[in-house]
N, CA, C and O atoms as a DFTB+ gen file, in Angstrom:
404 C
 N C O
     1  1      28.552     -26.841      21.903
     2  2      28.536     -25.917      20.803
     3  2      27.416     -26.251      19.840
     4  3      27.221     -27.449      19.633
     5  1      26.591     -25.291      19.172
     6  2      25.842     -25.380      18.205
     7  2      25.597     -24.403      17.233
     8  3      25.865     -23.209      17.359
     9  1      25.110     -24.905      16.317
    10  2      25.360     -23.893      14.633
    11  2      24.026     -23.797      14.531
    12  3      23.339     -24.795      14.743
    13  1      23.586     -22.864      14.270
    14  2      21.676     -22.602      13.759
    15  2      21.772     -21.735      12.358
    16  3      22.374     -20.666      12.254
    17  1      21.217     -22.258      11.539
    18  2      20.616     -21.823      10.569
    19  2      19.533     -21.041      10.485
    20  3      18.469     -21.654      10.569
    21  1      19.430     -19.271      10.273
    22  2      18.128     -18.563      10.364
    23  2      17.904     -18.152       9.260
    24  3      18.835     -17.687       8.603
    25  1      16.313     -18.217       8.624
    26  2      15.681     -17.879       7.907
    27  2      16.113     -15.816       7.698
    28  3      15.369     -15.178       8.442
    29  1      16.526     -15.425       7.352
    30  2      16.599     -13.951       7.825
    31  2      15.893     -13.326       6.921
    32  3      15.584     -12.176       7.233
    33  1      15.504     -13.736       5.812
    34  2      14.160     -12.861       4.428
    35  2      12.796     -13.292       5.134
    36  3      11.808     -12.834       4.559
    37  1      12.439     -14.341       6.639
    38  2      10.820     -14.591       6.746
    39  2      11.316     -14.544       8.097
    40  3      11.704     -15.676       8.384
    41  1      11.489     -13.704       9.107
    42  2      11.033     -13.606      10.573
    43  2      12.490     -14.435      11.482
    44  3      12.754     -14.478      12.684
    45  1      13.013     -14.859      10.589
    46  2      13.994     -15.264      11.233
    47  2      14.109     -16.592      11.634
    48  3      15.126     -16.952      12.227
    49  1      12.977     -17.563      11.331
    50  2      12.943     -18.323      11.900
    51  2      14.147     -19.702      11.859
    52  3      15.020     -19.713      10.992
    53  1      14.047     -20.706      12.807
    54  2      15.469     -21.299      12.752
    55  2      14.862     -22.782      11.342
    56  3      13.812     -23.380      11.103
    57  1      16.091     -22.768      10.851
    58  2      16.239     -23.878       9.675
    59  2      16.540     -24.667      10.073
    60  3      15.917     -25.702       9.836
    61  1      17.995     -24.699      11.163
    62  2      18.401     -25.736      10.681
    63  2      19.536     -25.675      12.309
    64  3      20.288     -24.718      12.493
    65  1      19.473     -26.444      12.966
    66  2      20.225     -26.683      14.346
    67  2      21.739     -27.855      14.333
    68  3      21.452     -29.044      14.472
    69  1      22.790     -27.610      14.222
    70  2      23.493     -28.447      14.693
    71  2      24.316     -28.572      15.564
    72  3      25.142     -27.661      15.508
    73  1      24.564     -29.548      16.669
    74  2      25.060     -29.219      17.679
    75  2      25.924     -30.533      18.021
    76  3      25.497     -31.649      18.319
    77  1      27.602     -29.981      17.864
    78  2      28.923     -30.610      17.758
    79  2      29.883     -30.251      18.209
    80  3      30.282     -29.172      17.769
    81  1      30.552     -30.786      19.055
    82  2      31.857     -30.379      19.691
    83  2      31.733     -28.647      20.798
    84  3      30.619     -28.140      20.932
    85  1      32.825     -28.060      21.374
    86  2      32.136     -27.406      22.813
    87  2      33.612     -26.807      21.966
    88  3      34.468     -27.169      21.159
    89  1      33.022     -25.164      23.145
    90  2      34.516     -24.214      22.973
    91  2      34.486     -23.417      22.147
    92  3      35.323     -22.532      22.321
    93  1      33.634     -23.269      20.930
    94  2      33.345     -22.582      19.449
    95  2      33.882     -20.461      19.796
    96  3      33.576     -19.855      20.823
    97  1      34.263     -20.168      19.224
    98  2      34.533     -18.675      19.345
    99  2      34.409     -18.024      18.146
   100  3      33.719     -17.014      18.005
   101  1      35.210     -18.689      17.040
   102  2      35.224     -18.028      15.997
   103  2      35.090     -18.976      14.938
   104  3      35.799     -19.982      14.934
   105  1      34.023     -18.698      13.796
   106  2      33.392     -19.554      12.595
   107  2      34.087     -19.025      11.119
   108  3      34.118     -17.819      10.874
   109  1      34.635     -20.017      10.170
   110  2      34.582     -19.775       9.055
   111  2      33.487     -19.677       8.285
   112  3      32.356     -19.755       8.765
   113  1      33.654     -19.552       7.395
   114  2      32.594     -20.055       5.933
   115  2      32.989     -19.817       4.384
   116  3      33.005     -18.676       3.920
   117  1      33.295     -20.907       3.641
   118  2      33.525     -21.162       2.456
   119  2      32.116     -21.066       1.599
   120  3      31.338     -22.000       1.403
   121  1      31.975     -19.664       1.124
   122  2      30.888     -19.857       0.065
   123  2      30.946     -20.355      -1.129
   124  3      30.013     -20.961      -1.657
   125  1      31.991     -20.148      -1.622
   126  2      32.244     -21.409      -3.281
   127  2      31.617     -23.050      -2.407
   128  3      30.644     -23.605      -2.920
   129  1      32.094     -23.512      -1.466
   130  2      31.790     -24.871      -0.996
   131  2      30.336     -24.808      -0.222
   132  3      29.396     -25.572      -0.436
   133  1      30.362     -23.860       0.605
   134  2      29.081     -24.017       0.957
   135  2      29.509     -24.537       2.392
   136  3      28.552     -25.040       2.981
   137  1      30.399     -24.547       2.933
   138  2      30.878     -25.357       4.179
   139  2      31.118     -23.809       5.428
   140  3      31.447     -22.636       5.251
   141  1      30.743     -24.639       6.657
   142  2      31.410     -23.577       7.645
   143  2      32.125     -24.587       8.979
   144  3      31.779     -25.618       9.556
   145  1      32.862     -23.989       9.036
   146  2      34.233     -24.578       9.740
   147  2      34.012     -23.972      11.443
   148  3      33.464     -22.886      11.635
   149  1      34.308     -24.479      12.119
   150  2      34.101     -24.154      14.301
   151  2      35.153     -25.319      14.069
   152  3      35.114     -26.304      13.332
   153  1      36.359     -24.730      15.198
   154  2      37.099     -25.185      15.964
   155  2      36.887     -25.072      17.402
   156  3      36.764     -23.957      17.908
   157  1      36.839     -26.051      18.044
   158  2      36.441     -26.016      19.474
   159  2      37.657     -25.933      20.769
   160  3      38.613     -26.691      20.930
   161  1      37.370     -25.100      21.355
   162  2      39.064     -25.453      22.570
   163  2      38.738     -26.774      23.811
   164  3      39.434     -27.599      24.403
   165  1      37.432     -26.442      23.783
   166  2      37.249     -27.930      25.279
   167  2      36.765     -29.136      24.145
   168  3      36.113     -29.997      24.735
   169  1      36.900     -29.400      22.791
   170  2      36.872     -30.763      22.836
   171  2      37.631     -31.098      21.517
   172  3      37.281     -31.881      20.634
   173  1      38.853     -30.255      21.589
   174  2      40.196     -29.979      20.691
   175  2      39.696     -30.470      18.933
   176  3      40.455     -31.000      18.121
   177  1      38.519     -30.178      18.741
   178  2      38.319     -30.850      17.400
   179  2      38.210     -29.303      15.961
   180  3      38.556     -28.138      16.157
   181  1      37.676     -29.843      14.754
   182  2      37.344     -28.639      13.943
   183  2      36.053     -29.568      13.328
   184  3      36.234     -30.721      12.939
   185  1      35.045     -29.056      13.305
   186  2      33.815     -29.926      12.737
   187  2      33.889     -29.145      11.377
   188  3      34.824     -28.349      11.287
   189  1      33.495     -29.197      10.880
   190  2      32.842     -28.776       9.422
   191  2      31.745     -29.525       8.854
   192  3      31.682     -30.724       8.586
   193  1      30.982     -28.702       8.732
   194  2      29.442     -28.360       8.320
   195  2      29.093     -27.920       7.073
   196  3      29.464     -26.801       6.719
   197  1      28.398     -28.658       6.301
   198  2      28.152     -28.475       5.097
   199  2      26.393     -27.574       5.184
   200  3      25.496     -28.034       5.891
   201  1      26.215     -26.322       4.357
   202  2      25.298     -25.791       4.698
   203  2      23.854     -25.813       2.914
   204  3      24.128     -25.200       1.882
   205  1      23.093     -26.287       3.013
   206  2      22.393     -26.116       1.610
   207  2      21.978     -25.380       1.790
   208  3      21.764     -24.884       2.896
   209  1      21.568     -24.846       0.324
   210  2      20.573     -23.684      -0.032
   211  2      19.221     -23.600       0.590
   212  3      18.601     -22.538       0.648
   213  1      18.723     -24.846       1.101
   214  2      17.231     -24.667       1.730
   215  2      17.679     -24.207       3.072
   216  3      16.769     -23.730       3.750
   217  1      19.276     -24.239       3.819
   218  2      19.453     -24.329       5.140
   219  2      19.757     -25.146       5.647
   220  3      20.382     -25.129       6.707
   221  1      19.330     -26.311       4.908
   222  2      20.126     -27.441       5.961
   223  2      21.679     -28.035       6.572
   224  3      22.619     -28.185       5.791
   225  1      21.762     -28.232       7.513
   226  2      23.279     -28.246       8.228
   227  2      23.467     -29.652       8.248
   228  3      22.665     -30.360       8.857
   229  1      24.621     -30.223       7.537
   230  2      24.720     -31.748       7.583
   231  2      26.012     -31.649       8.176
   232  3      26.821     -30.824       7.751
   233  1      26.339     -32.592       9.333
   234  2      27.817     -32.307       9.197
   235  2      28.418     -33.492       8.507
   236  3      28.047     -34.666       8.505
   237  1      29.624     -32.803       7.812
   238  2      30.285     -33.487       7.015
   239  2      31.350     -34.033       7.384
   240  3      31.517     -35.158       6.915
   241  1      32.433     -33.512       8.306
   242  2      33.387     -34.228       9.146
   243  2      33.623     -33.950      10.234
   244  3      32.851     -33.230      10.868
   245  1      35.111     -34.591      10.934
   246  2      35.671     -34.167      12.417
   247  2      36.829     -34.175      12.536
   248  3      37.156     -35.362      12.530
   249  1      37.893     -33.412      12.672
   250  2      39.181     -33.707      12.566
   251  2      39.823     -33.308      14.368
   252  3      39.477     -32.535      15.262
   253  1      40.822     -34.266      14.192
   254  2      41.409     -33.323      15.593
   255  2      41.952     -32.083      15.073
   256  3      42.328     -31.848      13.924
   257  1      41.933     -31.121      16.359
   258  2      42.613     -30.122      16.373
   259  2      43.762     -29.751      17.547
   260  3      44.130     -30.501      18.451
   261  1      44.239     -28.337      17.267
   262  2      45.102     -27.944      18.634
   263  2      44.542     -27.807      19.787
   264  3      43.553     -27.077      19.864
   265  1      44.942     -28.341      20.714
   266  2      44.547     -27.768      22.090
   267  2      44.285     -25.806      22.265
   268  3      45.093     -24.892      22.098
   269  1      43.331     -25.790      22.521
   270  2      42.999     -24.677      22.682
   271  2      42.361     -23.731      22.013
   272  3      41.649     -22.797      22.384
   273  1      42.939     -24.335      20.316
   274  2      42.072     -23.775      19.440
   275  2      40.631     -23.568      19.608
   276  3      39.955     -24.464      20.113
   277  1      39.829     -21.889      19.031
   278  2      38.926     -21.807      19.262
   279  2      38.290     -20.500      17.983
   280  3      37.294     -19.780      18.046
   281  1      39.329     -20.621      16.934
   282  2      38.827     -20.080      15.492
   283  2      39.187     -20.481      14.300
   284  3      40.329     -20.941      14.290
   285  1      38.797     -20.483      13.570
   286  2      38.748     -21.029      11.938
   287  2      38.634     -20.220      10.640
   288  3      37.994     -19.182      10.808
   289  1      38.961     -20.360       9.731
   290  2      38.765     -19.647       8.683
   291  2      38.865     -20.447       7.395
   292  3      39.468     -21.519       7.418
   293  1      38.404     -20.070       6.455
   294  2      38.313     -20.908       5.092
   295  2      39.255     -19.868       4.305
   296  3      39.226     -18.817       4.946
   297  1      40.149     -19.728       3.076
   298  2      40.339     -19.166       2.294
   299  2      40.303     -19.563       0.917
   300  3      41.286     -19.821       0.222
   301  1      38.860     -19.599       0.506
   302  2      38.547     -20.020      -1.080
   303  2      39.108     -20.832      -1.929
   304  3      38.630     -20.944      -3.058
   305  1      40.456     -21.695      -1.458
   306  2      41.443     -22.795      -1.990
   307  2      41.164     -23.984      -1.103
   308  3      42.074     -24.736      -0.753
   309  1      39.493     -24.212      -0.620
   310  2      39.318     -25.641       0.232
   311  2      40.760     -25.761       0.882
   312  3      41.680     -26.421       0.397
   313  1      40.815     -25.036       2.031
   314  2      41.921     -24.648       3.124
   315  2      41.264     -24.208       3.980
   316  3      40.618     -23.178       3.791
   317  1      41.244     -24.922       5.255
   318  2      41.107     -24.179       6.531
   319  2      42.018     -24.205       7.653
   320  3      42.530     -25.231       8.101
   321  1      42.239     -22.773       8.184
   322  2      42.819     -22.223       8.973
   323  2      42.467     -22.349      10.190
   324  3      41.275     -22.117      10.393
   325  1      43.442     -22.800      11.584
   326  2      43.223     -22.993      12.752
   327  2      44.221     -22.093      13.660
   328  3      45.448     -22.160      13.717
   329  1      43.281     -21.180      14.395
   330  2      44.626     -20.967      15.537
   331  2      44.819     -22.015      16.698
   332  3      44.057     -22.851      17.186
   333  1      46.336     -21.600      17.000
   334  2      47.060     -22.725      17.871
   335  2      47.945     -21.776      18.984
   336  3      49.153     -21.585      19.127
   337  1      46.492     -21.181      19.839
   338  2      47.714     -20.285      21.128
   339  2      48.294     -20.482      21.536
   340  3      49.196     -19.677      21.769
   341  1      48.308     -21.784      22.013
   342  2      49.497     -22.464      22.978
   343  2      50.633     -22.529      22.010
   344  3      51.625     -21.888      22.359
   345  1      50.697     -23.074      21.029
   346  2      51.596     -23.078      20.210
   347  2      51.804     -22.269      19.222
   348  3      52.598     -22.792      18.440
   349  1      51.328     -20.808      18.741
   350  2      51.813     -20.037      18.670
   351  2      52.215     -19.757      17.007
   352  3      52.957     -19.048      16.327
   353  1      50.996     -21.027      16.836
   354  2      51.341     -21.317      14.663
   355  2      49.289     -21.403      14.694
   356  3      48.361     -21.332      15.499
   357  1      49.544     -21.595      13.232
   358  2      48.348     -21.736      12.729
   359  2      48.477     -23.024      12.163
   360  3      49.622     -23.456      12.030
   361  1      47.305     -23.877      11.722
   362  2      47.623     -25.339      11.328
   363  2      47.008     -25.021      10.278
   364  3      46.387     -24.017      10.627
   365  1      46.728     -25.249       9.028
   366  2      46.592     -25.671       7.837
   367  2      45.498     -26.951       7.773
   368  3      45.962     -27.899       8.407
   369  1      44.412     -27.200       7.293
   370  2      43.499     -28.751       6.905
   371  2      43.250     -28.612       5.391
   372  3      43.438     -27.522       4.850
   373  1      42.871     -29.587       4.754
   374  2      42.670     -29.959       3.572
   375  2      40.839     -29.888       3.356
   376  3      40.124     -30.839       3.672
   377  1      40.525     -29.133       3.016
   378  2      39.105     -29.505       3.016
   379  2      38.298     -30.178       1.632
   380  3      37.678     -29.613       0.731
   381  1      38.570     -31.539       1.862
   382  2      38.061     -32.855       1.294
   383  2      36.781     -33.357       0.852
   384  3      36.495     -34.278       0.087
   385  1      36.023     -32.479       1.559
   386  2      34.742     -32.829       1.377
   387  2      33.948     -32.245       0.131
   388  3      34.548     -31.289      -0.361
   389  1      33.255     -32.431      -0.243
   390  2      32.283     -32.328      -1.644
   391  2      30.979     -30.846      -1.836
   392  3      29.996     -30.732      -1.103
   393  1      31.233     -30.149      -2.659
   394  2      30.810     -29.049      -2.424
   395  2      29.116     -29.347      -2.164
   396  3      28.433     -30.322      -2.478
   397  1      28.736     -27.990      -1.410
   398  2      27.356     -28.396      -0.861
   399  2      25.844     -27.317      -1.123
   400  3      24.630     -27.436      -0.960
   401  1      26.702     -26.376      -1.563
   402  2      25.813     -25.451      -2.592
   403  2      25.445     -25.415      -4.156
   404  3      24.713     -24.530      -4.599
């Protein structure tokens, strides 16, 4: 799995490449934090990625996740959301990390 950062006001060009954990389907993004969230299903994790204003992609953590999971969501209360097909809930994370915008 990998996250690219594109220039989209100059040609598009790429900023910023990061490439973490496999399985990615569906991406959050917390704009108050500046963070974007991928849950992966083949390597059961949730990375989160801190994104700056120039573009740059740092990642900031790794948590386990559900088996299978393969989307994420932020909801503006540093909370991210995981689906859990096999199991049939959503999991809840704490998002801990330090704002990045």
């Amino acid at each position: 799995g990998a996250v690219t950062v594109l220039d989209a006001a100059h040609t598009g060009r790429v900023l910023s490449t990061v490439r973490r954990g496999s399985g990615f389907d569906v991406m959050g993004y917390d704009a108050k934090l500046g963070h974007i969230y991928v849950a992966g299903s083949a390597c059961g994790c949730l990375v989160i990625l801190g994104v700056a204003r120039s573009g740059t992609l740092t990642v900031l953590g790794e948590e386990r996740a559900p088996p299978g999971t393969h989307c994420a969501a932020g909801d503006e209360a540093a909370h991210v959301w995981l689906c859990d097909p096999a199991g049939g809930r959503l999991w809840r994370f704490d998002d801990r990390y330090p704002k990045t915008r």
